[in-house]
N, C-alpha and C positions, 0 to 999 in steps of 0.2 A: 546557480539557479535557486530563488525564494520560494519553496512552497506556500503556500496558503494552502488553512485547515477549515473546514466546514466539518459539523457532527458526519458522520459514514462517508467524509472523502477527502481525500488530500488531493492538493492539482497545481500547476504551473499555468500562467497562460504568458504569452508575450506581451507588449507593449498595445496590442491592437486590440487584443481580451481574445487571441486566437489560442485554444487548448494547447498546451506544447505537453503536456504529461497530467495523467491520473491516476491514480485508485481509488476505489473504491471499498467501503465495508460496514454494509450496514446491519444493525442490530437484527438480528430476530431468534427468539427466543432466549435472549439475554447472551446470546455470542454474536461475536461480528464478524460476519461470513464477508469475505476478502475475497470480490466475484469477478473484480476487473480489476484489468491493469493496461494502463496507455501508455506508447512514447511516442511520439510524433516522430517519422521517419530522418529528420532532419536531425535528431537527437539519438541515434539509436546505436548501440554499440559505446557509449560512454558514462555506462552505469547509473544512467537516471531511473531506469526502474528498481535496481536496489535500492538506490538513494529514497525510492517511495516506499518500498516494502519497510527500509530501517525507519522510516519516520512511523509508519503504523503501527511496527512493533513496537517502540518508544511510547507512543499514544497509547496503546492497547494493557503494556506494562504500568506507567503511571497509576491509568484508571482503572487498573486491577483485574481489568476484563481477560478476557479469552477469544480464542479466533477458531477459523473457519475455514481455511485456505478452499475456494472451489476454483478460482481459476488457473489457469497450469502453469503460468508464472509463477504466482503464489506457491501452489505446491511445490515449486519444482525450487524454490528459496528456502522454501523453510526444512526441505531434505538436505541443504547444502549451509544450514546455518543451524547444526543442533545445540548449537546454544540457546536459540528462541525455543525449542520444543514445548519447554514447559508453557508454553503461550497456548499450545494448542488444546481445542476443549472441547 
């Protein structure tokens, strides 16, 4: 699966432009609070939501930034991956 990046989201859709996965994490007050997370049921159980979490971290580390995990995905990755920690801010 090809993500595509927009500023505060990462997303997959299919062929037909139907959502198949997202996150989201938009800026505010200079952290990017990580508020959603999608997998379309058709996809679920085959680690496309980490695969979204690792692309944001990857984006979030390049551009120097910090995160915000609020949605329980989120949180519940970045307790299981403390090597990102220092990400968090």
């Amino acid at each position: 699966m090809e993500f595509r990046k927009e500023p505060g989201r990462i997303f997959a859709t299919d062929e037909t432009g139907k959502l198949l996965a997202e996150v989201t994490f938009p800026e505010q007050e200079g952290v990017a609070v990580i508020n959603h997370t999608f997998v379309d049921g058709s996809l679920r159980g085959q680690g496309i939501a980490g695969q979204l979490l690792r692309a944001v971290a990857d984006t979030l580390r390049r551009d120097g930034r910090k995160a915000r995990p609020t949605c329980s995905y989120a949180i519940h990755w970045f307790e299981t991956h403390p090597e990102e920690r220092d990400l968090l801010g």
